[in-house]
N, C-alpha and C positions, 0 to 999 in steps of 0.2 A: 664961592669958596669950594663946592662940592664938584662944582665942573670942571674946576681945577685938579683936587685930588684924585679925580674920577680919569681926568688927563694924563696925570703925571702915574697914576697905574697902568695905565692901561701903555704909553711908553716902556716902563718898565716892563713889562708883560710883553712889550713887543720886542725888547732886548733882550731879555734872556731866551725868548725862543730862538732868536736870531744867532745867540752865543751856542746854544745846544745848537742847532742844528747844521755851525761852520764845525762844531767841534765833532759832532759825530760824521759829519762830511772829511776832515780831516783824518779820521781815526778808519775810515774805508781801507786806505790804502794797508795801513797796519792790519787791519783784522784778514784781507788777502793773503797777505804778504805769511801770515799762520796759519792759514788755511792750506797753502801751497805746501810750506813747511812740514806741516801735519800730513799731506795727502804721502807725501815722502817717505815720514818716518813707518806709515801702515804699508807704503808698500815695502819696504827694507823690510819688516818684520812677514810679512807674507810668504816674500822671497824664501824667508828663512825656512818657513813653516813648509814651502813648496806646495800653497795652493794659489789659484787664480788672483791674480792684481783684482781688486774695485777697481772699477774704471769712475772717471769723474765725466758727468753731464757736456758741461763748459769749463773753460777757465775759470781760474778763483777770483780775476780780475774781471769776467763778463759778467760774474754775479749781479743780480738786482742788489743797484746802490742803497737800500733800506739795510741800516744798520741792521735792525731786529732779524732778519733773514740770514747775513752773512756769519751772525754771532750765534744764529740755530745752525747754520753748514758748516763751522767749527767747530762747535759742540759735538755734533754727528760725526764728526773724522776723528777726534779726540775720544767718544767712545769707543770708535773702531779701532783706535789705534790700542786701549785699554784692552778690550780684548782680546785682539790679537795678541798682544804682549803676556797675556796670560796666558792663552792656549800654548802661544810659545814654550813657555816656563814650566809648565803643565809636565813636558816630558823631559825636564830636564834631570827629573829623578831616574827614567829611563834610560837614559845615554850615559849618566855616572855609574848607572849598574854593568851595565854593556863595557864601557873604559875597565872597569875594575879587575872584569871576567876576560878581558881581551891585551892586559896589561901584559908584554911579554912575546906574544904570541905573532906572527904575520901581519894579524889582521890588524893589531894595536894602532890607532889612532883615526880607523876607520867608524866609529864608536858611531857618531852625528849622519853621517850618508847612512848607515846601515839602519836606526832609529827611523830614518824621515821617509825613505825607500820603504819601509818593513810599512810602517803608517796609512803612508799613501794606498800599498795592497791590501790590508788591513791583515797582514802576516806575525805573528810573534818575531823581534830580530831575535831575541833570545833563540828561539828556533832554527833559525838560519843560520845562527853562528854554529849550533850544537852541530847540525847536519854537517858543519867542514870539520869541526872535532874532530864525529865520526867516521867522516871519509879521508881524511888529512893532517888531525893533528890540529886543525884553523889552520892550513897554509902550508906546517913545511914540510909535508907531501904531498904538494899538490901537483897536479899536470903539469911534466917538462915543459910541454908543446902549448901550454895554455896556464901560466903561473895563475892566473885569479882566479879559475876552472878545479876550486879546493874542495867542490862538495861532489866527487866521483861521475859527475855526467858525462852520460855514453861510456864510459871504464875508458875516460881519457883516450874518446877519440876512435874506438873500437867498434863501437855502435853508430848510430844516429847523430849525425852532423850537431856539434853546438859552438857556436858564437864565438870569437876569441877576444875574449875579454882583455881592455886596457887598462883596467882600475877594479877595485874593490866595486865602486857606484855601480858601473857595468856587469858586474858581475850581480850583484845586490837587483838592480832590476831587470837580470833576467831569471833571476828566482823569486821576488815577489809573481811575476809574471807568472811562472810556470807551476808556482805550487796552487795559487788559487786556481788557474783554469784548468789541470789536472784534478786535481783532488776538491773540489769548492764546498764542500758540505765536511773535510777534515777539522774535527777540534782537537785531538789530542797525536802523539806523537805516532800512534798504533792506528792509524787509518788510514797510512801511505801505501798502500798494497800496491805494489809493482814499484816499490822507488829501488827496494833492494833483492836479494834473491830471498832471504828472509825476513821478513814485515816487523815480525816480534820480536826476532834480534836487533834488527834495527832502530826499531822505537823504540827500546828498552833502551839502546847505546846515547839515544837523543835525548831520554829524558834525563839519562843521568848526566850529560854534558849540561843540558840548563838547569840542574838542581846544583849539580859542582859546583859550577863555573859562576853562574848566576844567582843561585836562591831561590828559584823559582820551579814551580810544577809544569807540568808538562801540556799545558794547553797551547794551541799553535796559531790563536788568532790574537792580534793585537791589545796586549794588554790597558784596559781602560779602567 
């Protein structure tokens, strides 16, 4: 009687393993198949951020077939994708402040390149908007010969060759560019010596353009 019951368990026992282990063999393809999906939506959000893609090892589908592993490599693309989605968001109180103060103006709707360009160099945009205030108005005096050329370099072409910009972006990173490798140790708006023939009028004009315009003081590195 007990080699019976001892039988008919241990059957049982070899059924259900048998049921779990078609059933987490079946559920492979699904947990890939989110995996890939996930790897997706972190790199869209990257994109955004404009930093470097993750790169993925292997495919989602070469992953070792051990349920337990492809549900930790989910897991791990789904935190990344959490953060990334936050850092995103992070500066979206930035770019509304930027739209608000830019509402009207040339620059208007360039709000999000000007934010992610400014980031990248680790630049104030608030600052880089002020500097085209000061030299242009933001825009509608800017260089005939160079319309996105709004923050007076070279005095429009009279000086020292610059770039002819096709876009606001373009323009945005060739002054991230130049204000850090120029001046790299500037925090506030009065450290630009040599941008204009007078420093202190100048930074005095810039910081009242990001207090206007923006609500903000006058420091010139990336607000965090």
């Amino acid at each position: 009687m007990r080699s019976s019951r001892c039988l008919a368990l241990t059957l049982v026992t070899a059924l259900v393993i048998a049921v779990v282990a078609v059933t987490a063999k079946a559920a492979q393809p699904h947990v890939a198949t989110a995996i890939a999906e996930t790897e997706v939506l972190v790199w869209r959000c990257q994109d955004q951020r404009r930093t470097p893609r993750t790169p993925y090892s292997v495919s989602p589908w070469a992953l070792p077939r051990s349920h337990a592993y492809r549900a930790w490599t989910l897991k791990l693309w789904q935190q990344r994708l959490k953060s990334c989605r936050a850092a995103l968001h992070a500066h979206d109180s930035v770019i509304r402040r930027l739209q608000n103060g830019l509402s009207g103006t040339r620059m208007d709707g360039s709000a999000g390149p000007l934010e992610a360009i400014a980031r990248k160099w680790g630049v104030s945009p608030y600052f880089i908007a002020a500097i085209a205030g000061t030299e242009s108005s933001f825009g509608a005096a800017a260089c005939s010969g160079n319309p996105f050329n709004a923050y007076g370099l070279s005095s429009c072409t009279t000086g020292w060759s610059v770039p002819y910009f096709k876009s606001w972006a373009e323009s945005y990173e060739f002054m991230g560019k130049f204000l850090t490798s120029r001046w790299p140790n500037a925090r506030t708006t009065y450290d630009f010596h040599g941008y204009a023939a007078s420093s202190t009028s100048w930074g005095a004009k810039c910081a009242y353009w990001m207090k206007a315009k923006f609500g903000v003081g006058n420091t010139v590195t990336y607000p965090t």
